[in-house]
C-alpha positions in Angstrom: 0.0 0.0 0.0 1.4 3.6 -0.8 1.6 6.2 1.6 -0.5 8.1 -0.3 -3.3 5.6 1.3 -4.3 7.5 4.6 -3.8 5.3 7.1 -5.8 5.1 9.9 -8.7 5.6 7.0 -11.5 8.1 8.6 -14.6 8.8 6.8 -13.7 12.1 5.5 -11.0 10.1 3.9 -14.0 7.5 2.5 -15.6 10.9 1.0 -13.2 11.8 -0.9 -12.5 8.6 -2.5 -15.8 8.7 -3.1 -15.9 12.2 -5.2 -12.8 11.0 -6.8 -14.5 7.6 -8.1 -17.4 9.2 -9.1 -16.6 12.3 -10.5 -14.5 12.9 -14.2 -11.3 10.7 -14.5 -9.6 8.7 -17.1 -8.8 5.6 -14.6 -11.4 3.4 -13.1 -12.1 2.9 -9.2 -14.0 0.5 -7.9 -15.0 -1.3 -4.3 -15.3 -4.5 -3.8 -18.2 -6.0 -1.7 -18.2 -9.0 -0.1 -21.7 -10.3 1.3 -22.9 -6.5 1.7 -19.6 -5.5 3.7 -17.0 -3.1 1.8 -13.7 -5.2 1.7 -11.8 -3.3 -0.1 -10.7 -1.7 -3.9 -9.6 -2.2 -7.3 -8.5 0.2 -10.2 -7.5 1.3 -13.3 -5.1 4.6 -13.3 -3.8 5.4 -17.2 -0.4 7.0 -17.1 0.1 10.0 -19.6 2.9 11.2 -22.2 4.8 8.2 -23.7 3.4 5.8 -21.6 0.0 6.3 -22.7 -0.6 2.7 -24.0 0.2 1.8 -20.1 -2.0 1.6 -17.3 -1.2 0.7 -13.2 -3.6 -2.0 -11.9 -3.8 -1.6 -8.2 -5.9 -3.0 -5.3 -6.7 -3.7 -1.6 -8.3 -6.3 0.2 -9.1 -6.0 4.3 -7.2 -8.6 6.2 -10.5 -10.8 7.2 -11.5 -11.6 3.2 -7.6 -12.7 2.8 -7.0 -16.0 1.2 -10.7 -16.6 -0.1 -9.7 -15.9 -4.0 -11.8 -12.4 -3.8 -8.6 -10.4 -5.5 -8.3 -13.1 -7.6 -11.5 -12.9 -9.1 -11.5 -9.3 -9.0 -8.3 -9.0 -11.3 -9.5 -11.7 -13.5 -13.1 -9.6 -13.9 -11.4 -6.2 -14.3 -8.3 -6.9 -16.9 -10.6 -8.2 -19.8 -13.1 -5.0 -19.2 -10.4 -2.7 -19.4 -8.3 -4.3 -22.6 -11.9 -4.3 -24.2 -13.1 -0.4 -23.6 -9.6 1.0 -23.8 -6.6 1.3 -26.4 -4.1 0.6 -23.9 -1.1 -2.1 -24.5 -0.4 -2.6 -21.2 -1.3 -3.2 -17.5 1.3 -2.8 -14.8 1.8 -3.3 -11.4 4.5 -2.6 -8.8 4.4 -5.1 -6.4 6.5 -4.6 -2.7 9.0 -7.3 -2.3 7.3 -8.3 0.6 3.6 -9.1 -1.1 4.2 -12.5 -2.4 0.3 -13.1 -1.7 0.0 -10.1 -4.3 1.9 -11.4 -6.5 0.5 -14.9 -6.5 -2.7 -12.9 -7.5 -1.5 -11.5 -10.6 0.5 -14.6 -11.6 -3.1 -16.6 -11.2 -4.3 -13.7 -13.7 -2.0 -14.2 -16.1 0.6 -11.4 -15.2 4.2 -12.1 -15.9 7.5 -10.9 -13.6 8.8 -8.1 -16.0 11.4 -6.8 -13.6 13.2 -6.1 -10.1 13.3 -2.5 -9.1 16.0 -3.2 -7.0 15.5 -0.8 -3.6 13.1 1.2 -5.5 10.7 1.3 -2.4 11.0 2.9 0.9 7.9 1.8 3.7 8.1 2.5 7.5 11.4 3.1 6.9 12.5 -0.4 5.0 14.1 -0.3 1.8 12.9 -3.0 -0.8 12.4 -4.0 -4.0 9.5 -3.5 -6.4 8.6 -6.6 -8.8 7.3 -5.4 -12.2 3.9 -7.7 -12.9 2.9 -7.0 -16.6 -0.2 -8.3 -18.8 -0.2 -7.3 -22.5 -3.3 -6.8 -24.7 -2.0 -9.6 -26.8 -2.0 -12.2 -23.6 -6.0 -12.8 -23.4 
């Protein structure tokens, strides 16, 4: 999770995702529900200039709805969608060294290891690595 993710998460912060999802924006943000309970989020953010034909894939998932395949099925749903109503090439994600449930996910979805960022990443003061997953359009 980036620090840009407040954590503790207060409502105010819940609004503003909120706006953000609804309101004008090239990516795509979306919650996932689990029997009527919010369990978390997936989306779609485009990057711009050359890497236009690239989006980031990213995504969270509350620690009780771990290990049920709920990420899993939410990658697998989203990917298709996206390749189909966009132009993009490619789908990204940076995964922390120390996600290997995370990447498990992607791998299950298709995703292949692109790359090792080697100490790209700096959380609660650790320095790690940052594995590259990668799906093309061309991988369906």
């Amino acid at each position: 999770m980036r620090d840009l993710f407040p954590s503790p998460y207060t409502i105010n912060d819940a609004r503003r995702f909120i706006a953000r999802a609804t309101g004008p924006s090239p990516g795509l943000l979306l919650a996932i529900e689990v029997q009527g309970k919010a369990a978390g989020g997936i989306g779609i953010n485009p990057l711009n200039d050359t890497y236009r034909g690239t989006a980031e894939i990213g995504y969270w998932l509350a620690e009780p709805f771990w290990g049920n395949g709920i990420m899993t099925d939410a990658v697998r749903a989203l990917v298709p969608v996206t390749f189909d109503r966009t132009a993009l090439v490619r789908i990204q994600a940076g995964i922390f060294s120390n996600n290997p449930a995370s990447m498990q996910v992607l791998e299950k979805c298709g995703f292949v290891r692109e790359a090792v960022h080697r100490k790209a990443i700096t959380k609660h003061g650790m320095v790690m690595d940052e594995v590259m997953y990668v799906r093309f359009r061309n991988d369906r």
